[in-house]
C-alpha positions as CSV (number, residue, x, y, z in Angstrom):
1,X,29.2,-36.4,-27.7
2,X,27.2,-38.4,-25.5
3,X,27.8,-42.2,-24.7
4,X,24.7,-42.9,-27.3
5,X,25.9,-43.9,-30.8
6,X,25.0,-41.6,-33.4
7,X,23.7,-42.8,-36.6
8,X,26.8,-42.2,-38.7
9,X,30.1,-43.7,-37.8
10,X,33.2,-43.0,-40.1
11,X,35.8,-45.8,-40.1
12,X,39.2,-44.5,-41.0
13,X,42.2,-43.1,-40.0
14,X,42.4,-39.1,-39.4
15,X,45.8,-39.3,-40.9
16,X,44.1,-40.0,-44.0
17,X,42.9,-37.0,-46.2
18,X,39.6,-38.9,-47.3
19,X,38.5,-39.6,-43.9
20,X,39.3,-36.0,-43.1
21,X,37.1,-34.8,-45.7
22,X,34.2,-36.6,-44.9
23,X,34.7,-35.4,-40.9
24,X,34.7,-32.0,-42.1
25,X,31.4,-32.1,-44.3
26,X,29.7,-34.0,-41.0
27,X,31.1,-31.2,-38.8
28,X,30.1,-28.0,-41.1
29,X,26.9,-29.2,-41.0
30,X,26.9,-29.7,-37.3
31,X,25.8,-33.2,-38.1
32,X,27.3,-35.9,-35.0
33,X,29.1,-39.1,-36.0
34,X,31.2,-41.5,-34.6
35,X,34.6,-42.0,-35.3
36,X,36.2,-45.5,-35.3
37,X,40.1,-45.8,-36.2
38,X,40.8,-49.0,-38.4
39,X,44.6,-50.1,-39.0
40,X,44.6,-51.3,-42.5
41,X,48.0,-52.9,-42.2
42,X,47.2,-55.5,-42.7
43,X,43.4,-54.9,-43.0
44,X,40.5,-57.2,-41.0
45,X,38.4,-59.1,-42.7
46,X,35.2,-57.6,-41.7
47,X,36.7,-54.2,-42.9
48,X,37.4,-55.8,-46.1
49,X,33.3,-56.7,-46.5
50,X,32.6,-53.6,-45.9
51,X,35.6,-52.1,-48.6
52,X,35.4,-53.5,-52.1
53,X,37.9,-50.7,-52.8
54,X,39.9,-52.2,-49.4
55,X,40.4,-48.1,-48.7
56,X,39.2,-45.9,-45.8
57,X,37.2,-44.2,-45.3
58,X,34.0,-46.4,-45.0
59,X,30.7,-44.8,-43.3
60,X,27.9,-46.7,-41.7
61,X,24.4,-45.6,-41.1
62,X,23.2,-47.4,-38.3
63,X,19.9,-46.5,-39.1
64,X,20.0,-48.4,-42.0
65,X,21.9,-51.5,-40.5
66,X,24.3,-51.7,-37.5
67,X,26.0,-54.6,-38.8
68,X,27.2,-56.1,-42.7
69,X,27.4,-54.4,-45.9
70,X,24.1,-53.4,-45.5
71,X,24.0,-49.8,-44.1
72,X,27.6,-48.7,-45.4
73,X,28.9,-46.1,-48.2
74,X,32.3,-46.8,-49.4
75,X,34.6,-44.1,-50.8
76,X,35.0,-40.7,-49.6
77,X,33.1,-38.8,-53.0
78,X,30.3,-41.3,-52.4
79,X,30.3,-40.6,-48.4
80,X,29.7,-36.6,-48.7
81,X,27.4,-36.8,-51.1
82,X,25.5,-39.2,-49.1
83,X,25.4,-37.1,-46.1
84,X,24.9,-33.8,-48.0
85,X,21.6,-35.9,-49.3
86,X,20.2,-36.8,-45.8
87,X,21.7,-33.6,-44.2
88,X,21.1,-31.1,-47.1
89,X,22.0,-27.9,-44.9
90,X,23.6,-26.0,-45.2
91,X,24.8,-27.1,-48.4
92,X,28.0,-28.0,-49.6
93,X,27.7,-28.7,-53.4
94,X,27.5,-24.7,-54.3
95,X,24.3,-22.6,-55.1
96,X,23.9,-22.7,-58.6
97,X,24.0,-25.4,-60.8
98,X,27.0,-25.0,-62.9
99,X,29.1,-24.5,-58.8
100,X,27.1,-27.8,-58.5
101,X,29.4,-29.1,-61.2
102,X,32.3,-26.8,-61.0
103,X,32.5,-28.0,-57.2
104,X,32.4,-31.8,-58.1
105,X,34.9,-31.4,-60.6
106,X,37.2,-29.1,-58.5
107,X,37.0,-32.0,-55.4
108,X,37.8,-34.8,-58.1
109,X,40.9,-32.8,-59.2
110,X,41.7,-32.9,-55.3
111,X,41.0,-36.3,-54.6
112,X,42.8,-37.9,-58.2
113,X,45.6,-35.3,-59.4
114,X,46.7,-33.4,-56.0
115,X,46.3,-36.4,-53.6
116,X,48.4,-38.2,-56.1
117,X,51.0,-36.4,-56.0
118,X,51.1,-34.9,-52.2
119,X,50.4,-38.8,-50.9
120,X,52.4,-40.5,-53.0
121,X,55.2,-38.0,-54.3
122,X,55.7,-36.4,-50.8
123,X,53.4,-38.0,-47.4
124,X,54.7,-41.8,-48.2
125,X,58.0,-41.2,-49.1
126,X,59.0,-39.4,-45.9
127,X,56.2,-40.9,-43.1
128,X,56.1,-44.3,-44.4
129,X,59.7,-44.3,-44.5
130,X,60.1,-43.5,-40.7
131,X,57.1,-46.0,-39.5
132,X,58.9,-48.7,-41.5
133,X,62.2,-47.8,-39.9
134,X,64.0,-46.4,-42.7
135,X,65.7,-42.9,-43.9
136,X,62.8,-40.7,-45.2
137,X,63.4,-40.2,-49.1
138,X,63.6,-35.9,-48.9
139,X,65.0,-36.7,-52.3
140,X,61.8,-37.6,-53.9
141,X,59.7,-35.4,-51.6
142,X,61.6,-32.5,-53.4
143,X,61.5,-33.6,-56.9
144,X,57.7,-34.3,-56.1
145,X,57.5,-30.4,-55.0
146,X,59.5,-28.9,-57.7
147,X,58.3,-30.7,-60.6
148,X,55.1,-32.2,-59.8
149,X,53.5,-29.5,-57.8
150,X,54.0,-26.5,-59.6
151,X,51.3,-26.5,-62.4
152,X,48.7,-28.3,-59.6
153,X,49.2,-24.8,-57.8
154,X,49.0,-23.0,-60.6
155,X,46.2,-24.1,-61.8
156,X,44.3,-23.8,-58.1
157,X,45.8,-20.7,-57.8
158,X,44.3,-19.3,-60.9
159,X,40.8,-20.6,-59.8
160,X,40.9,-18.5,-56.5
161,X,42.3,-15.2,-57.7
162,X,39.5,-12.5,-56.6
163,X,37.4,-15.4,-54.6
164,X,37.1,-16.3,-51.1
165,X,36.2,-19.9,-52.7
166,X,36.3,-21.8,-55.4
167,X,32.9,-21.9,-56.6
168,X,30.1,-19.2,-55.7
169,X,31.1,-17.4,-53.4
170,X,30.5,-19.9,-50.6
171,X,32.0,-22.6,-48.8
172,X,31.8,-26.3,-51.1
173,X,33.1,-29.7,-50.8
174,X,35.7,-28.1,-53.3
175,X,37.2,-26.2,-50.9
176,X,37.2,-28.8,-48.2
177,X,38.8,-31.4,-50.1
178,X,41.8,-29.0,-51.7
179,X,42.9,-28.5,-48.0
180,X,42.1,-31.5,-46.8
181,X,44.7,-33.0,-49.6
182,X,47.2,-29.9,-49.4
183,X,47.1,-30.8,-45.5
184,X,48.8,-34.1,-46.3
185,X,51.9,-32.5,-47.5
186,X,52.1,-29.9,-44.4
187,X,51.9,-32.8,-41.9
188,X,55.2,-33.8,-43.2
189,X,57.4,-31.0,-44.5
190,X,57.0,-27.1,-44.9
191,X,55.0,-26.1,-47.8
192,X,55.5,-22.5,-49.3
193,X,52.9,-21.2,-51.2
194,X,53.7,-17.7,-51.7
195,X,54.3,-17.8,-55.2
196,X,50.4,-18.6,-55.1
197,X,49.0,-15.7,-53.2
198,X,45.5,-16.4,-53.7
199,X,45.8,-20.6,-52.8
200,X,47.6,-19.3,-49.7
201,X,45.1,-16.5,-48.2
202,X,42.5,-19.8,-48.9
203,X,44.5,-22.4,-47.2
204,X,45.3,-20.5,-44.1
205,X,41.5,-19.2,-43.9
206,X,40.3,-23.2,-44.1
207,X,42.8,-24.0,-41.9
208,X,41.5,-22.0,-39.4
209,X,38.3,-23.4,-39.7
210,X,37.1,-26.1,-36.4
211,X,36.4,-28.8,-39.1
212,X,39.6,-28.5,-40.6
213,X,41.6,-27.7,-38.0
214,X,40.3,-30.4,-35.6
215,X,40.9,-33.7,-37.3
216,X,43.9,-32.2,-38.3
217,X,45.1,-31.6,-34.8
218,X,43.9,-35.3,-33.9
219,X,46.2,-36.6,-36.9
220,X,49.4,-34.5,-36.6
221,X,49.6,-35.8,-32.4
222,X,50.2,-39.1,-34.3
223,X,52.5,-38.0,-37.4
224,X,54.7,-35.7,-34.7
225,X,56.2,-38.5,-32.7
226,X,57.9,-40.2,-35.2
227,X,58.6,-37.0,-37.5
228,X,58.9,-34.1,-34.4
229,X,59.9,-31.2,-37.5
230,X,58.9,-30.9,-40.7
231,X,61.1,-31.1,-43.2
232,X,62.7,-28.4,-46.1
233,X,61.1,-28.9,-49.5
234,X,63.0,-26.3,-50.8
């Protein structure tokens, strides 16, 4: 990157999932950004105009407005679709019309039901534990895994067998935010997916990719200090 701002800046947090996804959509598309960390604990006020949801990621186009509300997209959904709009290739929201859909409702499963229960059920009970100075709860990071997580991967599973991706043979926003969310869980504690052949052969191919595999490098520099091994979930 040079020292000149680029239009779009993405404030966030690389440890968070959303922010990840939106970082990967600007880098597929070879589109530059800026990146601006914001600790939301406890969160600024001018973050907070800029937030209705008071969640990260926020972008900004600065050349709509540098400064304000004006010029900023809130939410992560709202923020790839934005770009995918200004910076339509190549495109990221399938080739047909129902992928289109099928894409937009895979992502929304990702974002709702499997960041749910990876963020909530396995990241925050273990990392949050540790930054606050506590024990991490393994206890219910493994219930999380063994009764929360099996039908979620079962039912991604199921939408993969015989594909390379989820929806039309090429790479979506669907695909992005599934391993952007599963990533969550494998920053903290080993994740076996080999009862789910076809979710594993996709994870570890989008894993390899630089848009996943970057911001996930940036992130897991931060997570190892505190948490240096991962732990068992099983």
């Amino acid at each position: 990157m040079t020292d000149a701002a680029h239009d779009l800046v993405i404030y966030g947090s690389p440890v968070s999932p959303f922010a990840r996804k939106a970082m990967a959509v600007c880098i597929e598309k070879g589109v530059e950004f800026d990146f601006e960390a914001v600790n939301i604990m406890p969160m600024p006020d001018w973050f907070k105009e800029i937030s209705p949801m008071r969640r990260i990621p926020v972008l900004r186009d600065r050349s709509v407005a540098e400064e304000g509300e004006a010029g900023t997209i809130a939410d992560s959904s709202a923020i790839c679709a934005y770009i995918e709009r200004k910076h339509p290739e190549p495109s990221l929201y399938g080739a047909t019309t129902y992928g289109h859909g099928r894409a937009l409702m895979i992502e929304e499963f990702a974002d709702t039901t499997l960041a749910m229960a990876g963020g909530l059920g396995i990241f925050r009970p273990i990392f949050f534990s540790l930054i606050q100075g506590k024990e991490p709860d393994i206890a219910k990071a493994r219930e999380t895994w063994a009764n929360e997580f099996p039908p979620i991967l079962s039912y991604l599973n199921g939408q993969l067998e015989g594909r390379e991706f989820f929806v039309d043979e090429t790479l979506t926003i669907a695909d992005i935010a599934v391993t952007a969310c599963l990533m969550q869980v494998a920053f903290v504690a080993e994740m076996p997916l080999g009862d789910h052949p076809a979710l594993a052969a996709h994870y570890e191919r989008m894993a390899a990719r630089p848009s996943i595999a970057g911001p996930f490098a940036q992130a897991e520099r931060f997570i190892r200090k505190p948490l240096p091994e991962r732990v068992q979930l099983t």
